[in-house]
C-alpha positions, 0 to 999 in steps of 0.5 A: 929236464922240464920244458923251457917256459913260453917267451924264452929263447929256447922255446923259440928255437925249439919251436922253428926247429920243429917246423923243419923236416927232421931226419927220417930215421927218427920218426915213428909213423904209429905214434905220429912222433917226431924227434930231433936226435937219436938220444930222443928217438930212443927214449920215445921207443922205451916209452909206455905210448910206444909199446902200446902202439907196437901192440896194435900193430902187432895184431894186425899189421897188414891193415896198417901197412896197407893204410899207410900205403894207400894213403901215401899214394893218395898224397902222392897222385894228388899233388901230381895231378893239381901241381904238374897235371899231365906234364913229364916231370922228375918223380923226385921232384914231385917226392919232395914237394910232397914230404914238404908238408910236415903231417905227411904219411912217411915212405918208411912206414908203406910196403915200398922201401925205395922211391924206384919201387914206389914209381915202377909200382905205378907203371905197373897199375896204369896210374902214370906213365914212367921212363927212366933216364940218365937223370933218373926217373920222370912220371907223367899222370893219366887224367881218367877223370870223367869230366875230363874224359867228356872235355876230350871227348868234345874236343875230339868231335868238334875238331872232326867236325871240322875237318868233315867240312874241310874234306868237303870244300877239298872234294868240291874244289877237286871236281871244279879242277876235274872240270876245268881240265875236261873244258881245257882238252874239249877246246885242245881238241877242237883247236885248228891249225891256223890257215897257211898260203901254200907255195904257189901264188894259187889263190886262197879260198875260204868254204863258209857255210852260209845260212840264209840272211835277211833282206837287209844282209842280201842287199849288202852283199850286193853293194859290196860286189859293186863296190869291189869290182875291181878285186877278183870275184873269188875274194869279193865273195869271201868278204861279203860271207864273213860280213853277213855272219858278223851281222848275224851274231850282232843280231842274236846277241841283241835278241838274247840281251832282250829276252835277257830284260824281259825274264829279269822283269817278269820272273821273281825267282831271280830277285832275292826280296828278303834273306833267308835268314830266320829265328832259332836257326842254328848257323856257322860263321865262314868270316875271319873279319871278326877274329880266329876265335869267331872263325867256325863258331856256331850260333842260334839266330835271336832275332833278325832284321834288315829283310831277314838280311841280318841277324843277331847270333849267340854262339854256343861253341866253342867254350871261349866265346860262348854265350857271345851275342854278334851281329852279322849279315847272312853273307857271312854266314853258313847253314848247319846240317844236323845229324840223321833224324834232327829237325831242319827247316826249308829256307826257299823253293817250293816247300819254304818255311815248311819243318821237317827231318833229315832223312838221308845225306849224300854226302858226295852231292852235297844235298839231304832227303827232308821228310816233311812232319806235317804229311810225312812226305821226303823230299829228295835231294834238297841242297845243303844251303836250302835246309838249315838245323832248327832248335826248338 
């Protein structure tokens, strides 16, 4: 029976039908054929074509098994790594995703019989992690990819970063309470029982230590004596003492609040003229004003202003905001200290603006050693906000 014409019907309905998946059973993976029915799958295998593929494969028929296989394989892991990535899904699921497409290599044509022998083959390899359960089998995909490798990599290192600061503000903050608990039994111990009148009417008497006073103080005491004729001597004696100290320390806190002005005015450590803020430093954001994702991102400095108060940072990690440029205050932001041999800079103290490298870390001091480049002199124990990365 020849072939129906182009247009007609029946040449429609053989051309849908050949879009379909057909049965299995009448496929020949040699000859790429697909058939319909049984009555055409035989008259393909009585066919010239046929024979002569059967005789190629006959010579060497490992070769092409082994082709088949891999190809099968190859189709199949690929689909499972841009379709499911590395989720758990039913490896059925995945199967028949995969013969979907009509040019598909025919699992009848590989060296596994059964889709079970397939997925217990890729367990054993290492490719997919496989489980059986009551609904059958599930494989998950092990991305070995090396730019995936690297993304993971990265991730794992940021996030140790991370928690490298976070030990280190727990550490911090474990020695203050160390501190204040020291403070809390120093003044426990130094604590008195409060003074108590015995039984008897016995009057009480005060043992002060009194230092000598000034004119002015002693000429009080005498006018307090006048005036408190009247109580007992014991008594009067106990209020002038306790009134020469009060002006006493009223006196010293005056004196100290004096030398107090007079350093503040003569001594420029104290007053921060400028920032300490500088070009090509590297810096971490401590706010979470502008948002989490700006929270722990680190940037380099481009330009500043404001008496190096502010700066415009461009954030290099992480990936979501990189290469966004903020404007912050240096309130907001911290120094990063940088690896072992990595050049820093000093941002104020005797060696400012000078460049170096980090020497040693004592991590539990919370400083650096710098070795200066210009005459290869370490400088011990700088603290961490003095030092800053600096990216050439």
């Amino acid at each position: 029976m020849g072939k129906h014409e182009v247009g007609t019907p029946k040449y429609i309905a053989n051309k849908i039908k050949a879009k379909g998946l057909q049965k299995l059973r009448w496929y020949c993976q040699m000859c790429q054929k697909q058939c319909r029915d049984e009555n055409g799958f035989k008259c393909h295998t009585m066919s010239e074509s046929h024979h002569r593929q059967l005789l190629l494969f006959a010579d060497n028929a490992s070769r092409y098994m082994d082709q088949f296989s891999r190809e099968f394989s190859h189709g199949y892991l690929n689909l499972l790594k841009r379709q499911f990535g590395t989720r758990r899904v039913p490896a059925n699921r995945v199967y028949q995703e995969y013969i979907s497409d009509r040019g598909h290599v025919h699992m009848n044509a590989t060296i596994w019989v059964t889709l079970t022998g397939f997925v217990k083959w890729l367990g054993r390899t290492g490719q997919c992690v496989v489980d059986e359960t009551e609904k059958g089998w599930y494989v998950t995909y092990i991305d070995r990819d090396p730019e995936t490798l690297a993304a993971q990599e990265k991730k794992a290192k940021k996030q140790k970063m991370d928690k490298d600061d976070e030990e280190r503000m727990m550490e911090f903050i474990e020695k203050q309470v160390e501190k204040g608990q020291q403070e809390t039994n120093v003044q426990n111990e130094a604590y008195k029982e409060p003074l108590t009148r015995p039984e008897n009417d016995t009057p009480l008497v005060l043992e002060l230590k009194i230092n000598k006073k000034p004119k002015l103080l002693l000429s009080s005491v005498k006018q307090e004596k006048v005036t408190d004729m009247g109580s007992t001597s014991s008594e009067a004696i106990s209020v002038s003492n306790i009134k020469c100290e009060q002006l006493s320390e009223n006196e010293e806190e005056s004196s100290l609040k004096k030398t107090d002005k007079h350093k503040s005015k003569h001594d420029p450590d104290d007053s921060n003229e400028e920032g300490w803020l500088r070009e090509n430093l590297m810096v971490k954001v401590i706010t979470k004003t502008l948002g989490e994702r700006y929270y722990k991102a680190k940037g380099i400095i481009e330009s500043i202003e404001n008496s190096n108060f502010v700066g415009k940072v461009k954030l290099k990690s992480p990936e979501e905001v990189e290469n966004h440029v903020i404007k912050i205050d240096q309130e907001y932001l911290e120094t990063v200290i940088p690896a072992i041999g990595k050049d820093i800079i000093i941002l104020w103290g005797k060696y400012k603006g000078m460049k170096g490298v980090v020497h040693k870390v004592h991590i539990e001091n919370y400083c650096i050693d710098v070795k200066l480049k210009e005459n290869d002199t370490v400088v011990k124990k700088l603290p961490y906000e003095q030092v800053c990365k600096y990216v050439t």
